[in-house]
SEBA-100926 format. One record per residue: residue in three letters; x, y, z of N, C-alpha, C in turn. Coordinates in nm, 2 decimals, decimal comma, always signed. Layout:
BEGIN
 code    nc1    nc2    nc3   cac1   cac2   cac3    cc1    cc2    cc3
  ALA      X      Y      Z      X      Y      Z      X      Y      Z
...
***
This chain:
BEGIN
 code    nc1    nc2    nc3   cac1   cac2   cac3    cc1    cc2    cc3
  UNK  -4,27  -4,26  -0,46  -4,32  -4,35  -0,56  -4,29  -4,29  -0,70
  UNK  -4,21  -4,34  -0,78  -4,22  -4,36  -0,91  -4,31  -4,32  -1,02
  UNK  -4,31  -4,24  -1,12  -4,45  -4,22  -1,20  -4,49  -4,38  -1,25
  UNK  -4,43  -4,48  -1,29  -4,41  -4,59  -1,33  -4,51  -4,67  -1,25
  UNK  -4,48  -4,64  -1,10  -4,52  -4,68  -1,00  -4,67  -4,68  -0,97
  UNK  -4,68  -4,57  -0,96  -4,79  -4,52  -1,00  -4,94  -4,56  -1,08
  UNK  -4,86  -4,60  -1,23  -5,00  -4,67  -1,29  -4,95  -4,81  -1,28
  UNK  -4,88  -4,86  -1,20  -4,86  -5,03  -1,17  -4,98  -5,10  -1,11
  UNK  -5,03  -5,24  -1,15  -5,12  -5,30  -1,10  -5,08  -5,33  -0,97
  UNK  -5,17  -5,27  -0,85  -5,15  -5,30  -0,70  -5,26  -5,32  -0,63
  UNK  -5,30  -5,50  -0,73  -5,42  -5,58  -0,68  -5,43  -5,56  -0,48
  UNK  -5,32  -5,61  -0,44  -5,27  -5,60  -0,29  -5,34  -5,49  -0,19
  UNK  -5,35  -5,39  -0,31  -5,41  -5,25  -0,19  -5,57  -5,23  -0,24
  UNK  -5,65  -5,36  -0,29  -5,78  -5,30  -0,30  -5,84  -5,46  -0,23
  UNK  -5,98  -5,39  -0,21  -6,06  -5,49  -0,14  -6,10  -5,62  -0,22
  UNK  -6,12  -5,59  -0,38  -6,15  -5,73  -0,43  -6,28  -5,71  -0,56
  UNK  -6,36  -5,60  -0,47  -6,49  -5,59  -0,50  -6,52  -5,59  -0,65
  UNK  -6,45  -5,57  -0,73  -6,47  -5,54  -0,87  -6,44  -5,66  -0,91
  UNK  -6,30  -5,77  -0,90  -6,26  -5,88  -1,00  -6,36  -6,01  -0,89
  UNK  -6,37  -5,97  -0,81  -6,45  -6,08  -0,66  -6,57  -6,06  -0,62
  UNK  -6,66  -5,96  -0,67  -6,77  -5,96  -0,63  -6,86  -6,05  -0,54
  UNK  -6,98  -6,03  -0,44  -7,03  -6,12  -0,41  -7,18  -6,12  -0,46
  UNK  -7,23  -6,18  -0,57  -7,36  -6,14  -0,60  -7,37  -6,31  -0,68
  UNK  -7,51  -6,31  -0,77  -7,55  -6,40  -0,80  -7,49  -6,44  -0,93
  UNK  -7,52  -6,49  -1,03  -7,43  -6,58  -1,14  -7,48  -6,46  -1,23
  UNK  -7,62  -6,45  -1,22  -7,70  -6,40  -1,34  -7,71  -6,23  -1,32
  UNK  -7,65  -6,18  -1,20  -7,62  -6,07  -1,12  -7,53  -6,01  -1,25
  UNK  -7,59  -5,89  -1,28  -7,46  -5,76  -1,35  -7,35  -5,74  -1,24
  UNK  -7,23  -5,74  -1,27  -7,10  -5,72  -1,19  -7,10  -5,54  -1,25
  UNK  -7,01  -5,52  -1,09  -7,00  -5,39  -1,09  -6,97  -5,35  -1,23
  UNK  -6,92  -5,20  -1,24  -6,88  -5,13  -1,35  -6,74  -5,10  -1,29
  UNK  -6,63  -5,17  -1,43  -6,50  -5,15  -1,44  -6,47  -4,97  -1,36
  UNK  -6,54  -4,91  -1,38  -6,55  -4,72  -1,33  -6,56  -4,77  -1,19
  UNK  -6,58  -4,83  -1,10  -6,57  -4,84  -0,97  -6,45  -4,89  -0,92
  UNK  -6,38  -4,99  -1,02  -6,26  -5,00  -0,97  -6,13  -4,89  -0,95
  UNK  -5,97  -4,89  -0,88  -5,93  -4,79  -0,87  -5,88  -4,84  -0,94
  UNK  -5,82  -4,69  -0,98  -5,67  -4,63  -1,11  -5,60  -4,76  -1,10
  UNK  -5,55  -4,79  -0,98  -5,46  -4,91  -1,04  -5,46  -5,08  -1,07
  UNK  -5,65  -5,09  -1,07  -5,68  -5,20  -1,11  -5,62  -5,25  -1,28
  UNK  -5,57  -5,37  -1,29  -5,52  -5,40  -1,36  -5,65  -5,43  -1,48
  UNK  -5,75  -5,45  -1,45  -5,84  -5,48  -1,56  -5,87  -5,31  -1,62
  UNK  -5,86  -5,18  -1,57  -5,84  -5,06  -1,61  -5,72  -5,07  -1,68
  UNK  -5,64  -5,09  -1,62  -5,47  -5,08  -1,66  -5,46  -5,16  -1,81
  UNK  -5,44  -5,30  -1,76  -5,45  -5,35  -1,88  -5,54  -5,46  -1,94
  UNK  -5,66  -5,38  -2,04  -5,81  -5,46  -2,09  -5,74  -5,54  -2,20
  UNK  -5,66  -5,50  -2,29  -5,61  -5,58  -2,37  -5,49  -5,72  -2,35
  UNK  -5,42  -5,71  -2,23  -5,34  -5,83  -2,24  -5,45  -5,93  -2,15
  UNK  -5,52  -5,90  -2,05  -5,67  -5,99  -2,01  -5,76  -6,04  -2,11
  UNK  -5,79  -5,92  -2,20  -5,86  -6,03  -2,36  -5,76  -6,12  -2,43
  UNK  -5,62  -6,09  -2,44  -5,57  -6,19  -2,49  -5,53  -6,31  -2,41
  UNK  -5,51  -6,30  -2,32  -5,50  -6,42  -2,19  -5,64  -6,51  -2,17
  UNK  -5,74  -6,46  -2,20  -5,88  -6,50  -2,16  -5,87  -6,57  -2,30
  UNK  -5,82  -6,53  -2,44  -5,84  -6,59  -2,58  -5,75  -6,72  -2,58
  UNK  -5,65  -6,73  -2,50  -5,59  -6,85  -2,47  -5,67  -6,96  -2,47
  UNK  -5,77  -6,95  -2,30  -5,88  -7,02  -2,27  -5,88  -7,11  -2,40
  UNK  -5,92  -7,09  -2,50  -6,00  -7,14  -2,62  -5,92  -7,25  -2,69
  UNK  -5,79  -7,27  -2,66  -5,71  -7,38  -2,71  -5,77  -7,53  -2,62
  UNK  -5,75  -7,58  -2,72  -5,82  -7,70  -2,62  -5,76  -7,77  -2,50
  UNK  -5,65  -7,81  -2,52  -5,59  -7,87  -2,41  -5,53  -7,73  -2,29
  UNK  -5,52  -7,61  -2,34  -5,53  -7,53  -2,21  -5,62  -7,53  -2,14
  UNK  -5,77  -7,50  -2,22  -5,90  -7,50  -2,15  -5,92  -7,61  -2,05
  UNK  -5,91  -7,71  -2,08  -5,91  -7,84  -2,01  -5,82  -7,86  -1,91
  UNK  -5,69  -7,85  -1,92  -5,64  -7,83  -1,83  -5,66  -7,72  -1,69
  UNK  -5,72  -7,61  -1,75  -5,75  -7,49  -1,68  -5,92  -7,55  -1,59
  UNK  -5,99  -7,60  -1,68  -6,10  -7,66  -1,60  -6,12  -7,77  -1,52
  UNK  -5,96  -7,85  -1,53  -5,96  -7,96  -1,40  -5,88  -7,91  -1,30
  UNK  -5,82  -7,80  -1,34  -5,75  -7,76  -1,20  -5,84  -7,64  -1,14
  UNK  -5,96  -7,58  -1,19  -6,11  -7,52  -1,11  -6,16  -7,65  -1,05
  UNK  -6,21  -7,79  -1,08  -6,26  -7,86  -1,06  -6,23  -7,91  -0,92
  UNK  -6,08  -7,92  -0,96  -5,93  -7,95  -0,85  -5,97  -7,85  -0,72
  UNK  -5,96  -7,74  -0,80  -5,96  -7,61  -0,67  -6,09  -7,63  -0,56
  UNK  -6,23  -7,66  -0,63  -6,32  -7,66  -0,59  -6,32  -7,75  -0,45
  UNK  -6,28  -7,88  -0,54  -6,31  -8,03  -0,43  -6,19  -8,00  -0,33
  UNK  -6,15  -7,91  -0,30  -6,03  -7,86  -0,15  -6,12  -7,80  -0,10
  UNK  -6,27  -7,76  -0,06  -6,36  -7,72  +0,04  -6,45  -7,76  +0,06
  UNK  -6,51  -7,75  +0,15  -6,70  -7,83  +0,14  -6,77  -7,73  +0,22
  UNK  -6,88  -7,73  +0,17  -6,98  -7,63  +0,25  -7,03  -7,71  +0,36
  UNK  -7,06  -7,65  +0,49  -7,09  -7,73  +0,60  -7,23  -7,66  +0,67
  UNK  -7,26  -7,67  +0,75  -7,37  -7,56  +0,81  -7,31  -7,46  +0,89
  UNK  -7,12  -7,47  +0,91  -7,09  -7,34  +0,98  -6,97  -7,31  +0,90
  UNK  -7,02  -7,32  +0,80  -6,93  -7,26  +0,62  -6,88  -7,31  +0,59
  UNK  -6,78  -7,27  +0,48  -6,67  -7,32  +0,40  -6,56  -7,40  +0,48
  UNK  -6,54  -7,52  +0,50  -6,43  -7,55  +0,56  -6,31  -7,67  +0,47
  UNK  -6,20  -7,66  +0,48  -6,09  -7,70  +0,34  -6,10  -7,85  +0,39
  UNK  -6,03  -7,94  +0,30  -6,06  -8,07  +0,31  -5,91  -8,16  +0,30
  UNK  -5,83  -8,12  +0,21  -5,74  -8,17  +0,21  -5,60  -8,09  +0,16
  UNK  -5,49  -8,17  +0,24  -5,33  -8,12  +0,20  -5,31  -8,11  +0,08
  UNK  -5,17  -8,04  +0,07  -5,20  -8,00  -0,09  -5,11  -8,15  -0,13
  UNK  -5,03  -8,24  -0,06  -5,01  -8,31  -0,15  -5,12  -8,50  -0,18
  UNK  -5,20  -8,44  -0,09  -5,31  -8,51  -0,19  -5,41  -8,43  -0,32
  UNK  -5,40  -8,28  -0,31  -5,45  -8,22  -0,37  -5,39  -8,28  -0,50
  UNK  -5,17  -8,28  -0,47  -5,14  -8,29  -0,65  -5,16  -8,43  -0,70
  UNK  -5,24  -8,53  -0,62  -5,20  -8,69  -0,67  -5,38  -8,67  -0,70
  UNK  -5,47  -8,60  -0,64  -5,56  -8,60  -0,75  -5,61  -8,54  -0,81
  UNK  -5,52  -8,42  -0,85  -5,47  -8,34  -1,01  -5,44  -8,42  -1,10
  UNK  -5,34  -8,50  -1,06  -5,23  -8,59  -1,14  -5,36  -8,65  -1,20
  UNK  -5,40  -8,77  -1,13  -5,55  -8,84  -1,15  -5,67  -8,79  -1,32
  UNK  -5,70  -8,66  -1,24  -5,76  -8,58  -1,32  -5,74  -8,55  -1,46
  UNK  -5,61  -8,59  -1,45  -5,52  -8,50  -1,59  -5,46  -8,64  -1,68
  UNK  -5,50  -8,78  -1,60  -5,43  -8,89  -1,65  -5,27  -8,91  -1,63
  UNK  -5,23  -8,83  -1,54  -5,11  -8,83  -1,52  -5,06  -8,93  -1,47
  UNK  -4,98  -9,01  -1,51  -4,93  -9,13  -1,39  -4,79  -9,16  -1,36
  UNK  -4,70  -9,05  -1,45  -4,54  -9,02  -1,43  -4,48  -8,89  -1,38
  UNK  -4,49  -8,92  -1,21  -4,45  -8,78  -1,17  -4,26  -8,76  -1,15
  UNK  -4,20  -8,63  -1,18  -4,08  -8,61  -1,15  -4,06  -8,54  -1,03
  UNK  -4,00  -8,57  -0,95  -3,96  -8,51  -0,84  -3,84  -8,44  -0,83
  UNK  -3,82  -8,31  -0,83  -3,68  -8,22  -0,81  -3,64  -8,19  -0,65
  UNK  -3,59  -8,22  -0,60  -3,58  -8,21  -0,48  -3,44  -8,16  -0,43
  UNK  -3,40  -8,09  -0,31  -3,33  -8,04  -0,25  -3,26  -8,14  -0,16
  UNK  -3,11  -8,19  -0,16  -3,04  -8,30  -0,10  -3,06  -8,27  +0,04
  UNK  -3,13  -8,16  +0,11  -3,09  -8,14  +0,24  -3,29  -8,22  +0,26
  UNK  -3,37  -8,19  +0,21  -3,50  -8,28  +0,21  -3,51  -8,40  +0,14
  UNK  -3,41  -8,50  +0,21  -3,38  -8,63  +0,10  -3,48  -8,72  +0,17
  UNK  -3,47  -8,66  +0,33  -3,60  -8,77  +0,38  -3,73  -8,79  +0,36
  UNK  -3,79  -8,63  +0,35  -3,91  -8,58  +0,27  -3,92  -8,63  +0,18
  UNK  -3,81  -8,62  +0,07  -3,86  -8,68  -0,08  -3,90  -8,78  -0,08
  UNK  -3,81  -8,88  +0,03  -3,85  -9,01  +0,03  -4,01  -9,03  +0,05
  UNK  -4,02  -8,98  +0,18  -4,14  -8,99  +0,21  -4,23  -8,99  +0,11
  UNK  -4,21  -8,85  +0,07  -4,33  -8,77  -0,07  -4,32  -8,94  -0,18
  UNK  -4,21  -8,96  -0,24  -4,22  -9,05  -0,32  -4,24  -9,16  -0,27
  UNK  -4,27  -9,22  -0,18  -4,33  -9,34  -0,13  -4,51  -9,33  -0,08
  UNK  -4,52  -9,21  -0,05  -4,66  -9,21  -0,08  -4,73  -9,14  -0,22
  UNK  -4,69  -9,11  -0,33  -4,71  -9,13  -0,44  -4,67  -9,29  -0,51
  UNK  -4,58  -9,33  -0,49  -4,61  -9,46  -0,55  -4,69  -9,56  -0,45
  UNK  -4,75  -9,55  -0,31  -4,87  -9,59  -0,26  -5,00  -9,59  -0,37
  UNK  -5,00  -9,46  -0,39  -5,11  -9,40  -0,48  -5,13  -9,44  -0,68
  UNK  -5,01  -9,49  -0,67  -5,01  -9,63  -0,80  -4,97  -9,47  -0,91
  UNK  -4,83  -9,42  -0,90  -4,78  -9,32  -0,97  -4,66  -9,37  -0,97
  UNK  -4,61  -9,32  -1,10  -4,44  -9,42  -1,14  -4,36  -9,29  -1,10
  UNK  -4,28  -9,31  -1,02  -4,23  -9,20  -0,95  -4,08  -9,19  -0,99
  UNK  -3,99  -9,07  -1,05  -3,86  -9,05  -1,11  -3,83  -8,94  -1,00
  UNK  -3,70  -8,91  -0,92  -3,64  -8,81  -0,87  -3,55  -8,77  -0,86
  UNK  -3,53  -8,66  -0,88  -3,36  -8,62  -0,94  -3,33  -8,52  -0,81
  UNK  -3,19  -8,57  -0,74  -3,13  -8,40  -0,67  -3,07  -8,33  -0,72
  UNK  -3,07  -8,24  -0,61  -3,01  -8,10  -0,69  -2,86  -8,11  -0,68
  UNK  -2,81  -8,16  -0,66  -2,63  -8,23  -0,65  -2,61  -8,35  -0,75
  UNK  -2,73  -8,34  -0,88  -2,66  -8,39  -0,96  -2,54  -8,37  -1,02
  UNK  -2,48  -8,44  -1,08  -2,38  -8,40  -1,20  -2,25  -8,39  -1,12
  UNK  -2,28  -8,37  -0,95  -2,14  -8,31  -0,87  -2,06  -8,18  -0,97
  UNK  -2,09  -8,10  -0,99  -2,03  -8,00  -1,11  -1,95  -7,95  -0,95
  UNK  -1,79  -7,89  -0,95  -1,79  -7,80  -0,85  -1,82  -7,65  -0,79
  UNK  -1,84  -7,59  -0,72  -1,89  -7,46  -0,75  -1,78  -7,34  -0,81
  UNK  -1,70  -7,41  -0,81  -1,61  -7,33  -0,82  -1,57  -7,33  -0,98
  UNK  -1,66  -7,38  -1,06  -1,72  -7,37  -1,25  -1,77  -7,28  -1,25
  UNK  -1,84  -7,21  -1,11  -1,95  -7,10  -1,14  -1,90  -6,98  -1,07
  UNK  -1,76  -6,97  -1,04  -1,74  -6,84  -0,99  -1,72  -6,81  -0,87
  UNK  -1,73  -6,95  -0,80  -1,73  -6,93  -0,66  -1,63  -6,95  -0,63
  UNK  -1,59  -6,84  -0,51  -1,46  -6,84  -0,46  -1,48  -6,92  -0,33
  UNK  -1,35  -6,98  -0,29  -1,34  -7,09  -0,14  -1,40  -7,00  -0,03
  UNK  -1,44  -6,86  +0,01  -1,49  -6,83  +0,13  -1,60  -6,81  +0,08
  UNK  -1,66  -6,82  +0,00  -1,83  -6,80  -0,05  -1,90  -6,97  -0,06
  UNK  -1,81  -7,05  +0,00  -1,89  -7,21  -0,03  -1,98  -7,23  +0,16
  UNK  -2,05  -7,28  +0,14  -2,09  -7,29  +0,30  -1,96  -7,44  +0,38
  UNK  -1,93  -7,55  +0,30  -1,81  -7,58  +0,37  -1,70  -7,54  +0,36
  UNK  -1,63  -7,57  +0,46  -1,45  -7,53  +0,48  -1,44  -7,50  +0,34
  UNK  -1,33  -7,40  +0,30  -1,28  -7,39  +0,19  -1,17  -7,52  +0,07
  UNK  -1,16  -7,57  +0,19  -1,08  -7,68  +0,14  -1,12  -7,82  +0,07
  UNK  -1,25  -7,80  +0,14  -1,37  -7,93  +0,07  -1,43  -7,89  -0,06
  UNK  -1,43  -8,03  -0,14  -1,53  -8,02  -0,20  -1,64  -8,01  -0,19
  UNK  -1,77  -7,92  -0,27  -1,88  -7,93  -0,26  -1,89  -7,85  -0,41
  UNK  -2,00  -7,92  -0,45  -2,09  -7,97  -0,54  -2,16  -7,85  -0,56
  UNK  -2,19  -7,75  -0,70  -2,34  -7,65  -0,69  -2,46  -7,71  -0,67
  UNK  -2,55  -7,67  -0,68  -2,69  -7,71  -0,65  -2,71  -7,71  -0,82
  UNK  -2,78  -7,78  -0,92  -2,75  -7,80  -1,05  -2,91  -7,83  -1,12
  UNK  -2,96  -7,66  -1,07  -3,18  -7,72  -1,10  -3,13  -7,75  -1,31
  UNK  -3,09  -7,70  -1,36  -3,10  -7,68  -1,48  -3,06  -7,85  -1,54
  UNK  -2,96  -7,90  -1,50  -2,96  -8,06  -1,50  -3,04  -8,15  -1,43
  UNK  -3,13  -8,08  -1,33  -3,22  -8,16  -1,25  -3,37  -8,13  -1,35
  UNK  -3,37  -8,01  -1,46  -3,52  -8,00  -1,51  -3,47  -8,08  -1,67
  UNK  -3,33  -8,08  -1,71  -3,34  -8,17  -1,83  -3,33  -8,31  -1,79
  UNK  -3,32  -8,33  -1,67  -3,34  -8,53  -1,69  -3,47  -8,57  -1,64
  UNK  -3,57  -8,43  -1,56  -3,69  -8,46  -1,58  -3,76  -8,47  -1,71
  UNK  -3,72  -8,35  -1,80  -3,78  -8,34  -1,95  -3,71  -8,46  -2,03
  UNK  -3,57  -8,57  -2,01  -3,55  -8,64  -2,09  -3,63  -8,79  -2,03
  UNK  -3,68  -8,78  -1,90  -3,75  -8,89  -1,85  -3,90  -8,89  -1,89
  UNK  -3,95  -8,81  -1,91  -4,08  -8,77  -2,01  -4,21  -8,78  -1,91
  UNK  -4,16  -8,74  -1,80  -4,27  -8,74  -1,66  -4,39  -8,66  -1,75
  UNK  -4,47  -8,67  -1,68  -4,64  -8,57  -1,67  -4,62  -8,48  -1,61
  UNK  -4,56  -8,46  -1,48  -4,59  -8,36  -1,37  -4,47  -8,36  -1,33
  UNK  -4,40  -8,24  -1,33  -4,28  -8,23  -1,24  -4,30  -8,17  -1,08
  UNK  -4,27  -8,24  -0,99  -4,29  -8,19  -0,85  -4,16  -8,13  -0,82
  UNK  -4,14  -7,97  -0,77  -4,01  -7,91  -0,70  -4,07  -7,96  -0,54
  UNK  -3,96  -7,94  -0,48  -3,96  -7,98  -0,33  -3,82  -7,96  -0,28
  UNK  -3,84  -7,84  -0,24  -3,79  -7,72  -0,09  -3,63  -7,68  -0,21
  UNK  -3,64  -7,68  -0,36  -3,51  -7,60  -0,35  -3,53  -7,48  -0,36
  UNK  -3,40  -7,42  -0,37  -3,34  -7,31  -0,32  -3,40  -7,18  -0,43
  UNK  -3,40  -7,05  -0,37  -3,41  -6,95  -0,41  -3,34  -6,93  -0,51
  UNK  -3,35  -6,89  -0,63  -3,27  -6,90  -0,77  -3,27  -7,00  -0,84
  UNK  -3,25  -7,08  -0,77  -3,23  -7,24  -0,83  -3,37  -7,31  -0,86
  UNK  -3,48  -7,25  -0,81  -3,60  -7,28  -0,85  -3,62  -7,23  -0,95
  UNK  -3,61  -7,12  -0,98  -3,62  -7,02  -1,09  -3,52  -7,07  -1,19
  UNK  -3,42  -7,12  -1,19  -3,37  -7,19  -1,31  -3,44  -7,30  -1,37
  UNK  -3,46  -7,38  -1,25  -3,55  -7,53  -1,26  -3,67  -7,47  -1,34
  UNK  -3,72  -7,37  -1,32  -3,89  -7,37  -1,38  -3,87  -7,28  -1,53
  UNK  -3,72  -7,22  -1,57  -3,70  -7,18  -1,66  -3,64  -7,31  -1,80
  UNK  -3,61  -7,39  -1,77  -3,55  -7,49  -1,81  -3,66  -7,61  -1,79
  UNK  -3,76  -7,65  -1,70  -3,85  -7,75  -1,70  -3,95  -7,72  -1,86
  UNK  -3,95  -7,88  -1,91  -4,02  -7,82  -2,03  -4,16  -7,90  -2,03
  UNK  -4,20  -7,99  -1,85  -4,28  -8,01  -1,86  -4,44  -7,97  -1,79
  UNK  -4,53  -7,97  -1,76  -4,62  -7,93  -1,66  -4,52  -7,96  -1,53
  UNK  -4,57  -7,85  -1,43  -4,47  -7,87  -1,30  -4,56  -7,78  -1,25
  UNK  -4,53  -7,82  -1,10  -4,58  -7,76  -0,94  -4,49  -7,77  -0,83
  UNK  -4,54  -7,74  -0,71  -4,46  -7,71  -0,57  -4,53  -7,73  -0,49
  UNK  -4,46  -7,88  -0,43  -4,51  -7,95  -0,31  -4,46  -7,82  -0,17
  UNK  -4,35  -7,74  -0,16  -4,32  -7,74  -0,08  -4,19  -7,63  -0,09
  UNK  -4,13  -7,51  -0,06  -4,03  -7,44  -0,11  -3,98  -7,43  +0,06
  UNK  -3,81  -7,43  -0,01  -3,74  -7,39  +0,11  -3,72  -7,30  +0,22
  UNK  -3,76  -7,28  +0,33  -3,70  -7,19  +0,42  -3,65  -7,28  +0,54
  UNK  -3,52  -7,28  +0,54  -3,45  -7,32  +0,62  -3,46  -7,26  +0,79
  UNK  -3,51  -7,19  +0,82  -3,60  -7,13  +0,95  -3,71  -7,21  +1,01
  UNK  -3,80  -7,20  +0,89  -3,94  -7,20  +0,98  -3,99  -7,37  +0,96
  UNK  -3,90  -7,39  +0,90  -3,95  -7,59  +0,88  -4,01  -7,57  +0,77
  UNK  -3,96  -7,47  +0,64  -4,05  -7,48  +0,50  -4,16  -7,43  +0,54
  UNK  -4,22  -7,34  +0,60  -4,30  -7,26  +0,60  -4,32  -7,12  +0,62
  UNK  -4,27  -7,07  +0,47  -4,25  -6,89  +0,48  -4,36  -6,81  +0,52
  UNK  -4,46  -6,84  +0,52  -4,56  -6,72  +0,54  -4,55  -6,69  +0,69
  UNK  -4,46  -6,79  +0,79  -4,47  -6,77  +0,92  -4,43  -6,65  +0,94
  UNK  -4,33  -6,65  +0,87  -4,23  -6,52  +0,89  -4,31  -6,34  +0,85
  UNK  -4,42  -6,43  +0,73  -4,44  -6,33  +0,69  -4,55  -6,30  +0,81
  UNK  -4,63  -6,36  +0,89  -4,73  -6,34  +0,98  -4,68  -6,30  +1,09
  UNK  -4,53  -6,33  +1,13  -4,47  -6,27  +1,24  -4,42  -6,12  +1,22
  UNK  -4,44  -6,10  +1,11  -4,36  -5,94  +1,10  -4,47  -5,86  +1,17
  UNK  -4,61  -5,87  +1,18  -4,62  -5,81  +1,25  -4,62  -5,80  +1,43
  UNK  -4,50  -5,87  +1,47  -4,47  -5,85  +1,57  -4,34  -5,87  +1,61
  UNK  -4,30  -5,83  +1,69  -4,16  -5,84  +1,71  -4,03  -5,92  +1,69
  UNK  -4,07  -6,03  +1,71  -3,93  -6,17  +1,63  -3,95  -6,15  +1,49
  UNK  -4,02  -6,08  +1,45  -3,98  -6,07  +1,26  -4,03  -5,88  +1,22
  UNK  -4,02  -5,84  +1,32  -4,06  -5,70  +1,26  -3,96  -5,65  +1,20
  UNK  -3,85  -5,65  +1,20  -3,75  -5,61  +1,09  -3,75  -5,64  +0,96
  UNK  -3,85  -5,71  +0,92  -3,90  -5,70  +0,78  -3,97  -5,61  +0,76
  UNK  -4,01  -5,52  +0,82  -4,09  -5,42  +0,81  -4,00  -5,29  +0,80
  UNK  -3,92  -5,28  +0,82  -3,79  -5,22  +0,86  -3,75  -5,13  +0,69
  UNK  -3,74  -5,02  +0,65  -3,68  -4,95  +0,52  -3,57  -5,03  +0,55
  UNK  -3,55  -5,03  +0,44  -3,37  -5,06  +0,38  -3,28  -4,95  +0,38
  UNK  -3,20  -5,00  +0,44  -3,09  -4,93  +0,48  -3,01  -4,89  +0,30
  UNK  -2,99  -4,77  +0,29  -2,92  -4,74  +0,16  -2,79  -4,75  +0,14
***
């Protein structure tokens, strides 16, 4: 490990006890001294005071208190505990709700064109004016971006189209949606999309072409044998 490494925040390897406590409202919280070396509220007290000074703008605050509000009404106390209440994509239609949203943008992956449908037909059930853009707009070829004919997943001889998040987040930002919804694209190309989206945005749903769009499986399987090679050092 790294000296660097070292004083890195590595929330991951501590129980909680300090930023999660379980005590009453009016309860003193531990002392910062009980947390370890590499709790980030040790690490770094200054960019947490300035992140917490955000809070204080008005439409962050607000925003930041309907989506606690939001978080809350996803559980209910029962007599044999905490139990969750609803999917997340009713979760985002009453976010949307919450926030007055009524123009959501949909970014979606051409290979979940049925999904989107779906997704966008039960948002406009839900009386939301629904815009969706794929990622095979523009047809740009890949081969603008460097890509050679044995690096395309069809024959080399076919056309095929890049995946184009950066033209899919400016005709959401020139359609003037509320909420931009991603749904199942691609690794990188999300990361363009959310670098280039210039509006509020979330994620119904990200790709893994394996598990049916559900990566954590993989990650729950590593601990046993059909995915323990994730666990596996890297080969140098």
């Amino acid at each position: 490990m790294s000296e660097n490494s070292k004083n890195s925040s590595r929330c991951v390897q501590c129980a909680g006890k300090t930023c999660y406590p379980v005590m009453g409202v009016d309860d003193t919280p531990p002392s910062l001294e009980e947390a370890p070396d590499f709790c980030p509220m040790r690490q770094h007290p200054d960019v947490i005071a300035a992140a917490e000074s955000a809070y204080t703008e008005t439409r962050t605050r607000e925003f930041a208190r309907l989506a606690s509000i939001q978080e809350a009404e996803c559980y209910e106390m029962t007599p044999d505990g905490i139990k969750t209440r609803i999917p997340r994509i009713e979760e985002i239609i009453q976010f949307a709700r919450k926030c007055g949203f009524t123009r959501i943008g949909i970014a979606f992956c051409i290979g979940l064109r049925e999904e989107a449908r779906l997704v966008a037909s039960i948002f406009e059930a839900k009386g939301l004016d629904v815009v969706s853009v794929c990622c095979k707009v523009g047809r740009v070829p890949k081969e603008s971006i460097g890509i050679q004919p044995d690096q395309k997943i069809s024959p080399p001889a076919l056309f095929e189209p890049m995946c184009n998040p950066i033209a899919q987040a400016e005709i959401i930002n020139a359609e003037q949606v509320d909420l931009a919804v991603q749904l199942g694209l691609c690794v990188g190309h999300d990361t363009l999309f959310m670098q280039h989206c210039r509006v509020p945005s979330t994620v119904l749903a990200v790709k893994d072409r394996v598990t049916g769009h559900n990566p954590l499986a993989a990650v729950y399987l590593s601990k046993a044998p059909y995915y323990g090679r994730l666990k596996k050092p890297a080969s140098s």
